[in-house]
C-alpha atoms as a printed R data frame, in Angstrom:
    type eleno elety resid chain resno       x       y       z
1   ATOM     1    CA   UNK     A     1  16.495 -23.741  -9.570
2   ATOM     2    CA   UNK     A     2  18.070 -21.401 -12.124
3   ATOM     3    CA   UNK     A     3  17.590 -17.969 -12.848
4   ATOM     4    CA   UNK     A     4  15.593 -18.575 -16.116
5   ATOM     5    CA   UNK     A     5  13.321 -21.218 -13.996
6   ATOM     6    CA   UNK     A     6  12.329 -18.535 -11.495
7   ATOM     7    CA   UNK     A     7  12.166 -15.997 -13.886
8   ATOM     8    CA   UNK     A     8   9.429 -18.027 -15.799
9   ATOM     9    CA   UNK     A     9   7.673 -18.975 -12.768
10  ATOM    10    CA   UNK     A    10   7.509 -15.654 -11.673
11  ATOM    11    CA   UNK     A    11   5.960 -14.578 -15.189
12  ATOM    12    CA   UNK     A    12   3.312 -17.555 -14.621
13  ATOM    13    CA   UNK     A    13   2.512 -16.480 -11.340
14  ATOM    14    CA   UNK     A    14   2.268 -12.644 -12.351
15  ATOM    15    CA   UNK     A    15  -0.451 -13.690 -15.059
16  ATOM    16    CA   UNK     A    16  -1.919 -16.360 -13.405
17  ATOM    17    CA   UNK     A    17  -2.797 -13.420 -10.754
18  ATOM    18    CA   UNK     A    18  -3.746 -10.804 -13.752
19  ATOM    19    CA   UNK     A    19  -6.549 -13.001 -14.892
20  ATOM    20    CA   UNK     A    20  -7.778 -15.445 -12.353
21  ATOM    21    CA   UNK     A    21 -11.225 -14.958 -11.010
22  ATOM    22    CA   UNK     A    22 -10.953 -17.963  -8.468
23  ATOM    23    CA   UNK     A    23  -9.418 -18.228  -5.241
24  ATOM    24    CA   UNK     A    24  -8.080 -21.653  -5.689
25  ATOM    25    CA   UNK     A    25  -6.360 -20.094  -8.798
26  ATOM    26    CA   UNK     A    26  -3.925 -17.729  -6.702
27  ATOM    27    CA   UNK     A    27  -3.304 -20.438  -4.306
28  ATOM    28    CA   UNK     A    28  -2.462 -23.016  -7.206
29  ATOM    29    CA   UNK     A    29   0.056 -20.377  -8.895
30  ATOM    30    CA   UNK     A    30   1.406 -19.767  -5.948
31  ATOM    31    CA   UNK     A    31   2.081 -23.014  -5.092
32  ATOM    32    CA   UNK     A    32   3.619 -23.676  -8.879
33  ATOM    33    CA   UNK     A    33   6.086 -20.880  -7.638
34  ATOM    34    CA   UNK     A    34   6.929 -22.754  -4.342
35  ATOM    35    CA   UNK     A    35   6.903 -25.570  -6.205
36  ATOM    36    CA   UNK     A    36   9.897 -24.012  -8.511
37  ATOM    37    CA   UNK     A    37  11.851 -21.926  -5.642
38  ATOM    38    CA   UNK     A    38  11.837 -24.459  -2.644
39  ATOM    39    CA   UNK     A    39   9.729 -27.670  -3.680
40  ATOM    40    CA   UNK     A    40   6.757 -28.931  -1.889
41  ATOM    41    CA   UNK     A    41   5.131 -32.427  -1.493
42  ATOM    42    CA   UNK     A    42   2.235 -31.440   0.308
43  ATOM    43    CA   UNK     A    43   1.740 -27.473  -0.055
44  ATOM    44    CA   UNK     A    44  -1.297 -25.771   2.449
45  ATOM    45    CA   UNK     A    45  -2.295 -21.959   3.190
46  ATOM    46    CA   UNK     A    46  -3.533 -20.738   6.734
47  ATOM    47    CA   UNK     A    47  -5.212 -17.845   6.953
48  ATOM    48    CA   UNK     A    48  -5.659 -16.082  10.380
49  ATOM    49    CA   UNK     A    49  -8.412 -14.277  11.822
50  ATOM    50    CA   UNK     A    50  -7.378 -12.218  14.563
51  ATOM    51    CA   UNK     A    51 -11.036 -10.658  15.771
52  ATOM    52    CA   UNK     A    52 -11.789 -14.580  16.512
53  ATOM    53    CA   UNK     A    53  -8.320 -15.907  17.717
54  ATOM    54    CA   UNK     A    54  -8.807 -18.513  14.803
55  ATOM    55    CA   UNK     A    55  -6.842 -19.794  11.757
56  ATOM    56    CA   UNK     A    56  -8.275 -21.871   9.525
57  ATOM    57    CA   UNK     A    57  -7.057 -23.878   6.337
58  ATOM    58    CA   UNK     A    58  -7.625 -21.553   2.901
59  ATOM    59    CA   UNK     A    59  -6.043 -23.819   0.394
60  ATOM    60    CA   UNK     A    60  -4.185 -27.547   0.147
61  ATOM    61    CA   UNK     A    61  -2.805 -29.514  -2.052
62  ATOM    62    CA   UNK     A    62  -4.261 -32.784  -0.621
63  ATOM    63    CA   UNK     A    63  -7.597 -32.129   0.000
64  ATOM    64    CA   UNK     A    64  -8.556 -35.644   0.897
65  ATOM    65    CA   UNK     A    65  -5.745 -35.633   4.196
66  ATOM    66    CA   UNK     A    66  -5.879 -31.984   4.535
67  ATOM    67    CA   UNK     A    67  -9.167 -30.412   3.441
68  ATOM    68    CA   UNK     A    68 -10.320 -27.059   3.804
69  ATOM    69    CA   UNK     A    69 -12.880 -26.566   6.256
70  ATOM    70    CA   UNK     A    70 -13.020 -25.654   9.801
71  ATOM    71    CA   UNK     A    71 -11.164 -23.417  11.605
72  ATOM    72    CA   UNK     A    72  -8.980 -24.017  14.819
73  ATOM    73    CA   UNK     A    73  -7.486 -21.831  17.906
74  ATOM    74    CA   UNK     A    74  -4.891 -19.821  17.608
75  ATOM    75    CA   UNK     A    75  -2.360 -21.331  19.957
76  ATOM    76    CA   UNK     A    76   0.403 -19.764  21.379
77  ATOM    77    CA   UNK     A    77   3.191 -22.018  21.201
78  ATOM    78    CA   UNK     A    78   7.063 -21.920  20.318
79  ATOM    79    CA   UNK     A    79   5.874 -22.053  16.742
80  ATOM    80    CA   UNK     A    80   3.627 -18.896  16.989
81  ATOM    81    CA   UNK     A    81   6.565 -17.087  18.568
82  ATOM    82    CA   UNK     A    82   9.182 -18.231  16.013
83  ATOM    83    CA   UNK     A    83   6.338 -16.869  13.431
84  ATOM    84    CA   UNK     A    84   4.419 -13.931  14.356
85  ATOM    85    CA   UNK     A    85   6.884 -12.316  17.792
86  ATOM    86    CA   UNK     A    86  10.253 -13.810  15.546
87  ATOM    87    CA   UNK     A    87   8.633 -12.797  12.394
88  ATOM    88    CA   UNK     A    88  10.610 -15.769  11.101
89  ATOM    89    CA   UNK     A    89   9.739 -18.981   9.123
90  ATOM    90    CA   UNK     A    90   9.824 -22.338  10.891
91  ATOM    91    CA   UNK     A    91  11.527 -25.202  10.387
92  ATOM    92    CA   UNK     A    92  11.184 -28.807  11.416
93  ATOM    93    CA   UNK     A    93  13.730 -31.558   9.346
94  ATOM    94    CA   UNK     A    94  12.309 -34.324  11.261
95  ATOM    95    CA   UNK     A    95   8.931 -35.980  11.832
96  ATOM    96    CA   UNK     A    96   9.983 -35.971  15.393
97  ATOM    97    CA   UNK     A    97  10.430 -32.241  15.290
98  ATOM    98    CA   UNK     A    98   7.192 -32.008  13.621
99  ATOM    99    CA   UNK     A    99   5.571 -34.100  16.574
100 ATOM   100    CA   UNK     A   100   6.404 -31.862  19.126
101 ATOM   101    CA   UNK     A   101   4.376 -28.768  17.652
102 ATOM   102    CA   UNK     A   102   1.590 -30.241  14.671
103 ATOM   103    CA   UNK     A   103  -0.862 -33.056  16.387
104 ATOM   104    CA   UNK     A   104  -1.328 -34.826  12.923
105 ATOM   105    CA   UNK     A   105   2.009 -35.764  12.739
106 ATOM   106    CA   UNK     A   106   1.068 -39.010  11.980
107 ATOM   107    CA   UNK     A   107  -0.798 -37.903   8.815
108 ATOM   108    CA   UNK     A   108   1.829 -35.801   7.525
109 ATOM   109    CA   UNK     A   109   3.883 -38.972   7.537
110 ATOM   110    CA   UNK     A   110   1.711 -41.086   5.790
111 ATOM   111    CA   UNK     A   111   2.237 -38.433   2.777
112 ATOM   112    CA   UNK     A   112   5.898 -39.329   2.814
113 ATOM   113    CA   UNK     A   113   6.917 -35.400   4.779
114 ATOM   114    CA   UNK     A   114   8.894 -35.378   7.690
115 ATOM   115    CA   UNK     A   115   9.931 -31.756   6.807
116 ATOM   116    CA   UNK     A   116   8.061 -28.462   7.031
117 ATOM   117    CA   UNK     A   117   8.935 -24.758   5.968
118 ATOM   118    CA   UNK     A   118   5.738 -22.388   7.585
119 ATOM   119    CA   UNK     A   119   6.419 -18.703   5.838
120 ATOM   120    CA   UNK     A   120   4.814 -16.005   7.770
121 ATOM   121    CA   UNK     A   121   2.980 -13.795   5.203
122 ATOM   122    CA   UNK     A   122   2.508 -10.155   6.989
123 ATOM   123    CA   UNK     A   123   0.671  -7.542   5.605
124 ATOM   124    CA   UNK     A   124   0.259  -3.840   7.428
125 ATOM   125    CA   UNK     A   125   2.340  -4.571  10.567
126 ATOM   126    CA   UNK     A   126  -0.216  -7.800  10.584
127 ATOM   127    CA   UNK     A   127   0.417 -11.459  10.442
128 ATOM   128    CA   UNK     A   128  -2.612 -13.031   8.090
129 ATOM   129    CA   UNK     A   129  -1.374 -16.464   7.843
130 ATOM   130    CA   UNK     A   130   0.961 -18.877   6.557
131 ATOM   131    CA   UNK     A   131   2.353 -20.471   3.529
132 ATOM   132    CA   UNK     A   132   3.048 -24.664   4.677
133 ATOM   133    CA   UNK     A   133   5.436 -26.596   2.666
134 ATOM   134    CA   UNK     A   134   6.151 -30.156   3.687
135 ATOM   135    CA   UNK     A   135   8.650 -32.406   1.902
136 ATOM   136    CA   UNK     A   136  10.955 -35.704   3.086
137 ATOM   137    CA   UNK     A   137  12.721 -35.231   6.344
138 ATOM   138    CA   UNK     A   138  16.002 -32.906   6.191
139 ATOM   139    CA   UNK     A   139  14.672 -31.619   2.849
140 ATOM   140    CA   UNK     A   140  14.380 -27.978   4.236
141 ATOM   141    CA   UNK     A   141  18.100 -27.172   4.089
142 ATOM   142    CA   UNK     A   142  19.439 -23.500   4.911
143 ATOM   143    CA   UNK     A   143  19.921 -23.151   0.986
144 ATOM   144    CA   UNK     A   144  16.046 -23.914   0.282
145 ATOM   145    CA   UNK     A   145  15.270 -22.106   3.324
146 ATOM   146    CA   UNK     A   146  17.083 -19.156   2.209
147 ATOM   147    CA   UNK     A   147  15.776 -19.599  -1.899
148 ATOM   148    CA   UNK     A   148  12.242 -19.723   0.127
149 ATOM   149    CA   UNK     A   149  12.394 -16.064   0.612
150 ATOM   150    CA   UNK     A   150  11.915 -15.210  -2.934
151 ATOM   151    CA   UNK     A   151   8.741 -16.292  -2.216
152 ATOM   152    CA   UNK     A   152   7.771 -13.649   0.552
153 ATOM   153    CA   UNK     A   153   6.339 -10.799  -2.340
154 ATOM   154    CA   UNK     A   154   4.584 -13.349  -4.073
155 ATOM   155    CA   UNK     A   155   2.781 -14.777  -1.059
156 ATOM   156    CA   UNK     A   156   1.741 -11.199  -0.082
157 ATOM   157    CA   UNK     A   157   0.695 -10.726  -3.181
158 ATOM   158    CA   UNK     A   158  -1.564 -14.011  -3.342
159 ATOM   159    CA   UNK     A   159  -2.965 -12.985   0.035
160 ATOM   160    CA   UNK     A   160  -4.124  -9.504  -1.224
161 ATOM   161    CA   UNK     A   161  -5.630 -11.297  -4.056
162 ATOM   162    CA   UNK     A   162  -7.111 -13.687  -2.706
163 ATOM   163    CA   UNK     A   163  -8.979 -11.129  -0.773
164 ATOM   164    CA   UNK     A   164  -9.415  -8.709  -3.481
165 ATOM   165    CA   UNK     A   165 -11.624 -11.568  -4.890
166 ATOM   166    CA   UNK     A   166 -13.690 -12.689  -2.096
167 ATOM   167    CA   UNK     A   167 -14.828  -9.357  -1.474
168 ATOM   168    CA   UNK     A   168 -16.221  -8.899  -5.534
């Protein structure tokens, strides 16, 4: 990624969120900036709702393996603590790694990822979900990982968006 490449994703992003009146818009710019900044095969949004203990799948890249719909637990494993108590991003470089925390391990395979970067997006001393990229195994290196937090305003800024237009 250069300078120039970011700067004119950034630009797309910033209008794409100026004039979209769709939800699947912000997700899709954002995901053209992820694309740019780290690189994504398989790119997916959780949101969380906390009054419920649920998260639940807001946006995907692949909606026939991943679609949106349904919601599931909020479970309190070494991958919630590493996001919401760590405030950190996780990272898995294997499909093994990947095994011991996601269930559909299998699937993510079969879409040629044995990698994941989850960003924690918080908002008001809140966590509201996650940004998911998935790539080829090892492809989350600590240069990506650290180019991945130029992404941290922009995901903030998709999530207030996003709910900016679902209330009207």
């Amino acid at each position: 990624m250069t300078e120039t490449n970011f700067a004119e994703a950034l630009a797309a992003f910033d209008a794409a969120i100026a004039t979209t009146t769709e939800v699947e818009g912000v997700w899709k710019a954002l995901q053209a900036l992820a694309d740019v900044v780290v690189g994504a095969k398989l790119f997916t949004v959780m949101k969380l709702d906390w009054a419920n203990e649920r998260s639940g799948r807001t946006y995907t890249s692949h909606p026939d393996a991943y679609p949106v719909s349904g919601t599931k637990p909020i479970n309190r494993t070494h991958w919630f603590d590493k996001i919401h108590v760590e405030r950190k991003p996780f990272v898995a470089n294997t499909i093994k790694d990947i095994a011991d925390v996601f269930p559909d391990h299998e699937t993510i395979w079969s879409l040629g990822c044995g990698s994941v970067l989850n960003w924690p997006v918080f908002v008001g001393d809140k966590l509201v979900g996650t940004v998911n990229m998935l790539h080829e195994e090892h492809f989350y290196t600590p240069a990506r990982i650290e180019a991945a937090n130029q992404l941290s305003l922009a995901a903030k800024t998709a999530f207030l968006a996003v709910e900016h237009l679902e209330r009207g």
